[in-house]
N, C-alpha and C positions, 0 to 999 in steps of 0.2 A: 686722423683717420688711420686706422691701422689693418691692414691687411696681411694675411697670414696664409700658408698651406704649401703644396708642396709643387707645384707647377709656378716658374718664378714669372712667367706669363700671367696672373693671376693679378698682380698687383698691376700690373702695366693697363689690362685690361679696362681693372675698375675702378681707376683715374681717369680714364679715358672715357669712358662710360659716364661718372660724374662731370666733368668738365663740360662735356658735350651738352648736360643737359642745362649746363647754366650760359655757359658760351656757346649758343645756338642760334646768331644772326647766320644771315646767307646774302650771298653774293649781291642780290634787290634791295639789298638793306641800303647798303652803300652807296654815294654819290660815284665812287670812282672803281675799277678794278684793283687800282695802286693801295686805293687804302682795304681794299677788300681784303690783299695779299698780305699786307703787313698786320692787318687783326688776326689772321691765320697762323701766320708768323708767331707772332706773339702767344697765342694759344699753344702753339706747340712747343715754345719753350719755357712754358709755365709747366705742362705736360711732361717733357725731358727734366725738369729740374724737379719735379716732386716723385720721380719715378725714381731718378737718383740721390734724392732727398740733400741737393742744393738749396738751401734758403727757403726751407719745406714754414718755417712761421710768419716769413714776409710774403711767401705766395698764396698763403692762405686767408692771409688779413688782404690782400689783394682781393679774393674771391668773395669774402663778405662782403666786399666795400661795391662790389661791380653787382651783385645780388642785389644789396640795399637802392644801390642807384634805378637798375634796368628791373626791377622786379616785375611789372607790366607786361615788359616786350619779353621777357623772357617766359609768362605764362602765356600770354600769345603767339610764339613760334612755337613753342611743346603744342598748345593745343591747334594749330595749324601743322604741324608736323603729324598729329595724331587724326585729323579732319583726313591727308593726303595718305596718310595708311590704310583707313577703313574706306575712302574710294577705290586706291587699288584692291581690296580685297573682293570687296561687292563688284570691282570690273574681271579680274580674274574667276571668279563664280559667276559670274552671268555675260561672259565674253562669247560672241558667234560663235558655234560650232562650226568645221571647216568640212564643207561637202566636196568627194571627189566626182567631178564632173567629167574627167575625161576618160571613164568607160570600165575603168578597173573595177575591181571589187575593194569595195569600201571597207573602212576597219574603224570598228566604233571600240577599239580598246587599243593599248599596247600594253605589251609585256604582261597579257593575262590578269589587268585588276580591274579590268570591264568600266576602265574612266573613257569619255568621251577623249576627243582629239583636241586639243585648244586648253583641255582643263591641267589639272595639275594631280600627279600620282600619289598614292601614300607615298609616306617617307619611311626610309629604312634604319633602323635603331637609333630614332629620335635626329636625324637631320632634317636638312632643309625639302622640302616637295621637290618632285623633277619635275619639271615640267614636260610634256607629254605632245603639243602642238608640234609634231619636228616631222620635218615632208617626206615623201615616199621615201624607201631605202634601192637604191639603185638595183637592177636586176643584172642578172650574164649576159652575157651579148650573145646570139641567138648564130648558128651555125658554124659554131666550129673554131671562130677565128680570134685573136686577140685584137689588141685595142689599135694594131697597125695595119690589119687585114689580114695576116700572115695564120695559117694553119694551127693551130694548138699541136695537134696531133705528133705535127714533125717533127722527126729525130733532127733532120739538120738545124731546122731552128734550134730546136733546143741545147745545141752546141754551141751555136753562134751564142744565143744568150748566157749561156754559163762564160763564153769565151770575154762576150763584150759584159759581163758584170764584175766579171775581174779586173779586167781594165777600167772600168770607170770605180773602182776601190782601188786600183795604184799598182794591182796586182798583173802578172803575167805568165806564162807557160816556162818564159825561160828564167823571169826572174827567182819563180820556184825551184826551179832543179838548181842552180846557180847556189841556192840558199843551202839548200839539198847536201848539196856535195862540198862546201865547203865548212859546212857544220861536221860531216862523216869526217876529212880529212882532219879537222883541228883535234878530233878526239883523240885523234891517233898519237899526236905528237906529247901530249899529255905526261 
């Protein structure tokens, strides 16, 4: 197998990609976790080793041989893998719409593409859907004050908070001037 171009992620990919679709037991396969881990194990350094092109014609006659054997279980995980895609697909299309109940005004789109709430949006230059079901966006808090009670409006707070944002970044009134005036004097000696 010979992969070529110009993204060296290309190759890595579509060993990965083949591997999978022949080495595609799951975790229910197995009598135990331990051996779950080490068939994973295994797989991925069959994986490392033909990506680095380590003993790329004993891993391959490895791969015919594991083909020949499981060829069965392994058209019945694909098509059990393929069974578990087109259910999610058909449950993400025909999933509940989400009603709000508590008095708001309702929004049967976001972001202007007139998709229901629960569904899933176009995709933007061929990515994956966003998904669109994501709960209200919080509002301001209503009179004036910030998230401690304290006045927005206020000049004092607002000093305080410039004063205590400095200090919780390591900064301080004196440690600036400090910096200040010993950068001025060092030019001097120059």
């Amino acid at each position: 197998m010979v992969i070529t171009g110009s993204n060296p992620h290309n190759k890595e990919i579509a060993i990965r990609r083949r591997i999978a679709s022949i080495y595609n037991k799951r975790e229910d396969d197995f009598p135990s976790l331990r051996e779950y881990n080490d068939y994973l194990e295994e797989v991925e350094d069959m994986i490392f080793n033909l990506i680095e092109g380590v003993d790329v014609q004993a891993i391959e006659e490895k791969i015919k041989q594991y083909q020949k054997e499981n060829a069965e279980q392994i058209i019945v995980n694909q098509a059990r893998k393929a069974e578990e895609l087109a259910a999610a697909q058909t449950a993400s299309k025909a999933g509940p719409l989400q009603n709000d109940t508590d008095g708001a005004p309702s929004q049967s789109s976001q972001g202007g593409f007139g998709v229901p709430l629960g569904q899933y949006a176009p995709t933007m230059a061929g990515g994956q859907p966003r998904p669109t079901g994501l709960g209200p966006q919080p509002l301001p808090l209503s009179g004036g004050l910030d998230m401690h009670g304290y006045a927005i409006e206020d000049e004092e707070m607002m000093k305080l908070r410039a004063e205590r944002g400095g200090k919780a970044g390591g900064w301080s009134i004196e440690l600036s001037k400090k910096r200040a005036l010993e950068e001025a004097f060092a030019s001097i000696w120059v």
